[in-house]
MIDRENLUM-727725 format. One line per field, with one value per residue: y, x, z of N, C-alpha, C in turn. Coordinates in nm, 2 decimals. Example, Ala and Ser with C-alpha at 12.3 -4.5 7.8 and 13.67 -1.06 7.14 Angstrom:
REM residues 2
n.north	c(-0.57,-0.22)
n.east	c(1.32,1.28)
n.up	c(0.78,0.71)
ca.north	c(-0.45,-0.11)
ca.east	c(1.23,1.37)
ca.up	c(0.78,0.71)
c.north	c(-0.33,0.00)
c.east	c(1.32,1.29)
c.up	c(0.78,0.79)
***
This chain:
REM residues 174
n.north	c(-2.42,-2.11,-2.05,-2.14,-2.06,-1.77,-1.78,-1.85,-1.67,-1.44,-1.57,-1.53,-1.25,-1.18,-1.33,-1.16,-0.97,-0.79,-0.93,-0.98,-0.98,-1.08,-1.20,-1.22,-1.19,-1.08,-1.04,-0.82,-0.70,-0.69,-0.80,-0.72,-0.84,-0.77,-0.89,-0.88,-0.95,-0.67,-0.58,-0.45,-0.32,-0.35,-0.09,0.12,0.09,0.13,0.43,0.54,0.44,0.62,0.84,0.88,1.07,1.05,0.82,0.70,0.67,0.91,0.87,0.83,1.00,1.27,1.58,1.46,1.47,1.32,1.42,1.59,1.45,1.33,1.25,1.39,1.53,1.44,1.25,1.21,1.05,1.27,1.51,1.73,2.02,2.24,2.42,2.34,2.01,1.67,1.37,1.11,0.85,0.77,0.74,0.47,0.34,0.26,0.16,0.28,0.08,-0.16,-0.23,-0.06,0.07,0.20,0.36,0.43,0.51,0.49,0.67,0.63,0.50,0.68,0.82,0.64,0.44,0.30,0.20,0.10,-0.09,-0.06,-0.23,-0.32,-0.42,-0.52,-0.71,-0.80,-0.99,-1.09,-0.93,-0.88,-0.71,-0.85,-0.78,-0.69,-0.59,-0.54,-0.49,-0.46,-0.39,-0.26,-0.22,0.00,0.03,0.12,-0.11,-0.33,-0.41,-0.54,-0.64,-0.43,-0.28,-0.46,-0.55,-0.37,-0.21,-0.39,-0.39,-0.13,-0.07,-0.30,-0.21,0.03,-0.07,-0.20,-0.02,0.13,-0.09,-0.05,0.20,0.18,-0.03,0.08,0.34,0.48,0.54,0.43)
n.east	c(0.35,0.45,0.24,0.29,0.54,0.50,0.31,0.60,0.69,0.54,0.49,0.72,0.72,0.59,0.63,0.77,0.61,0.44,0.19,-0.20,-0.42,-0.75,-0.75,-0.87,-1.23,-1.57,-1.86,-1.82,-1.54,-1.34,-0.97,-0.62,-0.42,-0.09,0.20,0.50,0.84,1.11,1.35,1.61,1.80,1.70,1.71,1.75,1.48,1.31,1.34,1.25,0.98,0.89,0.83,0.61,0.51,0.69,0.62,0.35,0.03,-0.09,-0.35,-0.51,-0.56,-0.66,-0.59,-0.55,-0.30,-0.01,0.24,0.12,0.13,0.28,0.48,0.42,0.62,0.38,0.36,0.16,0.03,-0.01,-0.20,-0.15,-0.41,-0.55,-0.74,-0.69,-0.67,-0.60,-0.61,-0.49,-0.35,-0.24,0.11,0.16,0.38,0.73,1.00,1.21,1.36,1.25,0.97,0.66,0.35,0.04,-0.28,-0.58,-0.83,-0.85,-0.90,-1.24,-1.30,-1.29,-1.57,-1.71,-1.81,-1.57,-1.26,-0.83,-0.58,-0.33,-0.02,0.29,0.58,0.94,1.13,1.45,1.64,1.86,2.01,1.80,1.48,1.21,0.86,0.56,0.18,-0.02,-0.35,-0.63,-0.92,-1.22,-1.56,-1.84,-2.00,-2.28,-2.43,-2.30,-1.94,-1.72,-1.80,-1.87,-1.62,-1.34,-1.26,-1.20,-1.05,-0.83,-0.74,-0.67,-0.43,-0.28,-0.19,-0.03,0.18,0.27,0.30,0.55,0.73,0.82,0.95,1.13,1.29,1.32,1.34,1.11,0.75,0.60)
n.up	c(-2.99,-2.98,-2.81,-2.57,-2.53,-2.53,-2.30,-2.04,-2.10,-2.00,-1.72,-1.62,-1.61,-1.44,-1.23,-1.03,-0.94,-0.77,-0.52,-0.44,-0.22,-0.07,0.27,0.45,0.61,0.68,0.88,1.04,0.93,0.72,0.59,0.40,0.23,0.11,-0.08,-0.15,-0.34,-0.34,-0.57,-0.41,-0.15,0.24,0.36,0.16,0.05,0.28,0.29,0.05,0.10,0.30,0.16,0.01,-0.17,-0.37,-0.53,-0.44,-0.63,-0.84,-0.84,-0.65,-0.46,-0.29,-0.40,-0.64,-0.65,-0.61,-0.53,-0.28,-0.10,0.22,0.50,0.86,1.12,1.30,1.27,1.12,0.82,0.56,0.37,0.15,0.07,-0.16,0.00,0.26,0.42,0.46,0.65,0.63,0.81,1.09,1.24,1.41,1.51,1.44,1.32,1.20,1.01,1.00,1.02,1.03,1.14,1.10,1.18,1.06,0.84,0.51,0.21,0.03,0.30,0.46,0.49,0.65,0.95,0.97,1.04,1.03,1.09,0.91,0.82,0.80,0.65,0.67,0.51,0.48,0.22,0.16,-0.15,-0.21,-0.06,0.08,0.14,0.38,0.38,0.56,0.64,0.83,0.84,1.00,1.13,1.12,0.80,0.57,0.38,0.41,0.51,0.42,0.18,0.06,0.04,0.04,-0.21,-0.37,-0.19,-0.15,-0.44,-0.48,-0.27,-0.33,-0.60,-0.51,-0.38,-0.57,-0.79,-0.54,-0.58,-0.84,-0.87,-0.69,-0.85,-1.07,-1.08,-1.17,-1.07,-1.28)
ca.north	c(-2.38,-2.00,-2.01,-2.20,-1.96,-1.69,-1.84,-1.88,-1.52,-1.40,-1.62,-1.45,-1.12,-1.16,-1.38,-1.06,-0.88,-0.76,-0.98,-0.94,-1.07,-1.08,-1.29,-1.26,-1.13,-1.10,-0.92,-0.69,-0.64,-0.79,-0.82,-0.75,-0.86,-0.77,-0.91,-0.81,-0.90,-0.58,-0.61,-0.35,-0.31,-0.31,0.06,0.21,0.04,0.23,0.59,0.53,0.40,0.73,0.93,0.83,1.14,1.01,0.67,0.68,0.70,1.05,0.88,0.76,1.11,1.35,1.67,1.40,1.51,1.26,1.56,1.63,1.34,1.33,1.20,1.50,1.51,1.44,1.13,1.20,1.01,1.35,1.56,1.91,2.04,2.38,2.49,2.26,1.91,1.55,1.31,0.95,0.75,0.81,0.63,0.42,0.22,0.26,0.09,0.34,0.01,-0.28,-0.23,0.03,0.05,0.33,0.36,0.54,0.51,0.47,0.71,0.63,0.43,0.78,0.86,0.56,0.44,0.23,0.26,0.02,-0.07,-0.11,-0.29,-0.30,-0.54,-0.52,-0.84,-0.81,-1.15,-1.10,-0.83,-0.79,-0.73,-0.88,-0.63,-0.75,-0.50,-0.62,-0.40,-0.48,-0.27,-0.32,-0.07,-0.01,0.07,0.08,-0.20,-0.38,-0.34,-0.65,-0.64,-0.32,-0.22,-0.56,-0.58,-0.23,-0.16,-0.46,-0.36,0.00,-0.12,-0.37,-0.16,0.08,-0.19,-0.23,0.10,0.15,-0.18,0.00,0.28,0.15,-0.11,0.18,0.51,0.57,0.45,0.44)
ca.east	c(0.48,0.46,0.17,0.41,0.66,0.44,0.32,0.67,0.72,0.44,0.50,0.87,0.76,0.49,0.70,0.88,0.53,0.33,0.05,-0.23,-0.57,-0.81,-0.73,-1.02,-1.37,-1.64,-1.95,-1.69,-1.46,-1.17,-0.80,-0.61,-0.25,0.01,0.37,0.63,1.00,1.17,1.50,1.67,1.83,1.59,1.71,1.64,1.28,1.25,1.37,1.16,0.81,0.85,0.86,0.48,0.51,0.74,0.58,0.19,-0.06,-0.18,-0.50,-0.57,-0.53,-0.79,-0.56,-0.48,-0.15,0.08,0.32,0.10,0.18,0.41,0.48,0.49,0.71,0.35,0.34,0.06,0.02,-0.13,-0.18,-0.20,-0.52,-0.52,-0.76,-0.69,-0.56,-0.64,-0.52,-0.52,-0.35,-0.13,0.21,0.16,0.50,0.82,1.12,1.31,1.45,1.17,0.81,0.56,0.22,-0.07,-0.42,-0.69,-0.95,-0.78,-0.99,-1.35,-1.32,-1.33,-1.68,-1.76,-1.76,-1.47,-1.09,-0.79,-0.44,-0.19,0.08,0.42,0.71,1.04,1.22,1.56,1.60,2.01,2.01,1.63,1.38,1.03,0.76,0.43,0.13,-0.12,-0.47,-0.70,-1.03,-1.34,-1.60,-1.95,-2.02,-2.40,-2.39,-2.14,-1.83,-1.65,-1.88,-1.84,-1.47,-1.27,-1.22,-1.13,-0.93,-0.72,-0.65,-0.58,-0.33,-0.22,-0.12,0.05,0.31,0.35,0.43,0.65,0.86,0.87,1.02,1.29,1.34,1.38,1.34,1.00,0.66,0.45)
ca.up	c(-2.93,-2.96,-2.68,-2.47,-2.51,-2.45,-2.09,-2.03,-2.06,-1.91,-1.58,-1.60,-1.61,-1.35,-1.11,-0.94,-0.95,-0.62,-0.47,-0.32,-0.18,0.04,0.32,0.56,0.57,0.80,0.90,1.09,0.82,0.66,0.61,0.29,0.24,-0.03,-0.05,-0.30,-0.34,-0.43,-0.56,-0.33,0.03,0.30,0.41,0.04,0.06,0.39,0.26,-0.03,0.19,0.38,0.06,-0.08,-0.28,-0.48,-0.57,-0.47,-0.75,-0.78,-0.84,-0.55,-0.35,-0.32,-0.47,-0.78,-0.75,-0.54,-0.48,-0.18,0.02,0.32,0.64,0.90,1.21,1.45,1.23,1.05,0.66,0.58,0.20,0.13,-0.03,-0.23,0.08,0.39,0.46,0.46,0.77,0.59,0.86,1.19,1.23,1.55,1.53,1.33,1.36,1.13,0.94,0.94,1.01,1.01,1.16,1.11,1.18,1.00,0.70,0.33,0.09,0.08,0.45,0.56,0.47,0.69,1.08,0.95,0.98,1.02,1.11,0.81,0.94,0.66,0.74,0.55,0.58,0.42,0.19,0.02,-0.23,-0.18,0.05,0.11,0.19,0.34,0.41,0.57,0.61,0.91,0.84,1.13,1.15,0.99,0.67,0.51,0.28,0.43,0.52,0.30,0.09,-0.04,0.01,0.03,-0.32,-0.41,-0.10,-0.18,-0.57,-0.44,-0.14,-0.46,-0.65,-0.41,-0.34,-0.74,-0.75,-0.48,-0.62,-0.98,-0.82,-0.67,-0.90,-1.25,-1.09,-1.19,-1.05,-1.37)
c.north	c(-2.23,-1.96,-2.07,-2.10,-1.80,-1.69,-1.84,-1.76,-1.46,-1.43,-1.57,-1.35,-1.09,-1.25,-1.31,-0.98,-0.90,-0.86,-1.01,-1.03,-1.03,-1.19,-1.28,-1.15,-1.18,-0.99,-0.82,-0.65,-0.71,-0.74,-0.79,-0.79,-0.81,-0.78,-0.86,-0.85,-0.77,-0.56,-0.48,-0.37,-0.29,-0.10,0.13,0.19,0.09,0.35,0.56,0.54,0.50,0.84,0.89,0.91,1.11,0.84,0.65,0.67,0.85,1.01,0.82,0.88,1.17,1.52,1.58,1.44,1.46,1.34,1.63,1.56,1.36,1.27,1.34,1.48,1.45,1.29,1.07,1.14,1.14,1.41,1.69,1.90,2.20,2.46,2.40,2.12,1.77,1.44,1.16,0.87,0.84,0.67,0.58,0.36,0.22,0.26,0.17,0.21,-0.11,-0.27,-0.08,0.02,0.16,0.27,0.45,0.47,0.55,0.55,0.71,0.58,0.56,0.84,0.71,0.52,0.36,0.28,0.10,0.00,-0.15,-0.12,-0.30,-0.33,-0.54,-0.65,-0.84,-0.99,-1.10,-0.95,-0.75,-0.79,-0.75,-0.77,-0.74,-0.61,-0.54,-0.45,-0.46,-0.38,-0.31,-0.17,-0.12,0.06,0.03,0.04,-0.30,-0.33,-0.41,-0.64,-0.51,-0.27,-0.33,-0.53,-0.48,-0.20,-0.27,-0.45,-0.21,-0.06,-0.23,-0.28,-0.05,0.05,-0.19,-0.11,0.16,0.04,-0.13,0.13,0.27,0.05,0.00,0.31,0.58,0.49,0.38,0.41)
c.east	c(0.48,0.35,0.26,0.51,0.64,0.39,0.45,0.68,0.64,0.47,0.65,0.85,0.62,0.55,0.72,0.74,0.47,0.20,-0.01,-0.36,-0.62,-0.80,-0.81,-1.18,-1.49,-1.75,-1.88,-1.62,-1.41,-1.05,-0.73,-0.48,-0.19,0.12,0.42,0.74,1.08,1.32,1.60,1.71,1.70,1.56,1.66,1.51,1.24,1.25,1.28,0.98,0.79,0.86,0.70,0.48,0.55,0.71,0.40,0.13,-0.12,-0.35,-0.58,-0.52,-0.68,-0.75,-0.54,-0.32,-0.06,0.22,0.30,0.09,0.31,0.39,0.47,0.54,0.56,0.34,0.24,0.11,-0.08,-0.10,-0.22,-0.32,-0.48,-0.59,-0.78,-0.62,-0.61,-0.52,-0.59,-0.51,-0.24,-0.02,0.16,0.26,0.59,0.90,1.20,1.36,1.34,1.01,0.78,0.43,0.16,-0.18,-0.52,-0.74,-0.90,-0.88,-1.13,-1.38,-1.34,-1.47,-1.80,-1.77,-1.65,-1.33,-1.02,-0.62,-0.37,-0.02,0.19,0.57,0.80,1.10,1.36,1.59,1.78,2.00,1.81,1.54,1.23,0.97,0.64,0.34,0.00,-0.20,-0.58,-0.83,-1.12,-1.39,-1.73,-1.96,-2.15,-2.38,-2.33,-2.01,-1.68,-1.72,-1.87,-1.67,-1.36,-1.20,-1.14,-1.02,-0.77,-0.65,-0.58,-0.44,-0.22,-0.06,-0.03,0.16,0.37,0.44,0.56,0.78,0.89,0.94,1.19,1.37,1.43,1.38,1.22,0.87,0.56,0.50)
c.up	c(-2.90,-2.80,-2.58,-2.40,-2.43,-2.31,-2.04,-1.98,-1.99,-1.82,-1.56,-1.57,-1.47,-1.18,-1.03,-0.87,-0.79,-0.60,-0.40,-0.33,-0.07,0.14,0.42,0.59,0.66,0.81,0.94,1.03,0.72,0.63,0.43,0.30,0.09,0.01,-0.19,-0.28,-0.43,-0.46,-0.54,-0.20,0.11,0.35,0.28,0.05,0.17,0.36,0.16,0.04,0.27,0.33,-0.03,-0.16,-0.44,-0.59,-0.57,-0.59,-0.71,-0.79,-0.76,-0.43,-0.38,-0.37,-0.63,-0.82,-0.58,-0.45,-0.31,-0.04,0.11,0.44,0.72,1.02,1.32,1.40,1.15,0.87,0.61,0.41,0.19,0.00,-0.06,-0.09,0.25,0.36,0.44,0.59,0.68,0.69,0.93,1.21,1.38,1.59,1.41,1.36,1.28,1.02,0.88,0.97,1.05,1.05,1.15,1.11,1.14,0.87,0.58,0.24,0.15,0.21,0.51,0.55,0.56,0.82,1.07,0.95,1.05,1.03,0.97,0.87,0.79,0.71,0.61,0.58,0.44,0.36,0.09,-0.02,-0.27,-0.06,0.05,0.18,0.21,0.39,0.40,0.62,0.67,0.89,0.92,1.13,1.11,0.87,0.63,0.38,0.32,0.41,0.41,0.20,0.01,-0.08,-0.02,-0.07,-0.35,-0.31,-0.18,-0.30,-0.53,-0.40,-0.27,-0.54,-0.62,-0.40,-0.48,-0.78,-0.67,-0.54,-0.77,-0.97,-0.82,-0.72,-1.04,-1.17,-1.13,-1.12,-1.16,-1.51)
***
């Protein structure tokens, strides 16, 4: 009975939670998806998603300190370094209210001929909003290009989303 109970709970506290996968793969690349319901308006979940500072992981920057994330007016996803800059990803599409598109190389993709459009859809659902964020990567990479990043991109990008819905869910990401 107590394991019962325990699954019980567990599948309660993991119901609301972020998820992701790999949903396509190929000598050319692959695809990653992550959905989320976050229980918020769709417009906070936008002011939030264009605030990465406040929600990123700092450990998935290259200063380690999430603080140096921003959007900037050319539209760049870009990060201050102590002696220069980092361009992650350019906005190519943003509705101000429901989707979001950029293109560029996530972290290690930049050490590669690989980059990729992240595409980020709010879908207002009541008192919350669905998020999906999808993650097209195509390119080369020695080794492979699924083969080596697939997995890892997709828990990064994962947990990205987890954080941003622990944000706006308590006020903190972590």
């Amino acid at each position: 009975m107590r394991r019962l109970i325990g699954a019980a709970i567990a599948c309660a506290l993991l119901g609301g939670a972020a998820r992701a996968e790999v949903t396509d793969r190929s000598a050319a690349g692959f695809e990653v998806t992550e959905k989320a319901a976050i229980a918020a308006p769709s417009g906070k979940v936008w002011d939030a998603l264009m605030r990465p500072n406040r929600w990123w992981s700092p450990d998935h920057t290259w200063s380690h300190d999430a603080k140096n994330l921003s959007f900037d007016a050319s539209g760049c996803f870009c990060e201050r370094l102590k002696d220069g800059g980092v361009r992650h990803m350019m906005i190519v599409y943003a509705d101000g209210a429901t989707q979001l598109r950029m293109f560029g190389g996530l972290g290690p993709l930049q050490f590669t001929g690989a980059s990729g459009h992240l595409d980020i859809v709010l879908k207002p659902a009541g008192a919350t909003t669905d998020v999906v964020m999808t993650y097209d990567v195509g390119g080369y990479a020695k080794g492979g290009l699924a083969e080596t990043f697939a997995a890892p991109v997709d828990r990064v990008l994962g947990e990205q989303l987890a954080r941003l819905k622990k944000y706006l869910e308590t006020g903190k990401p972590d």
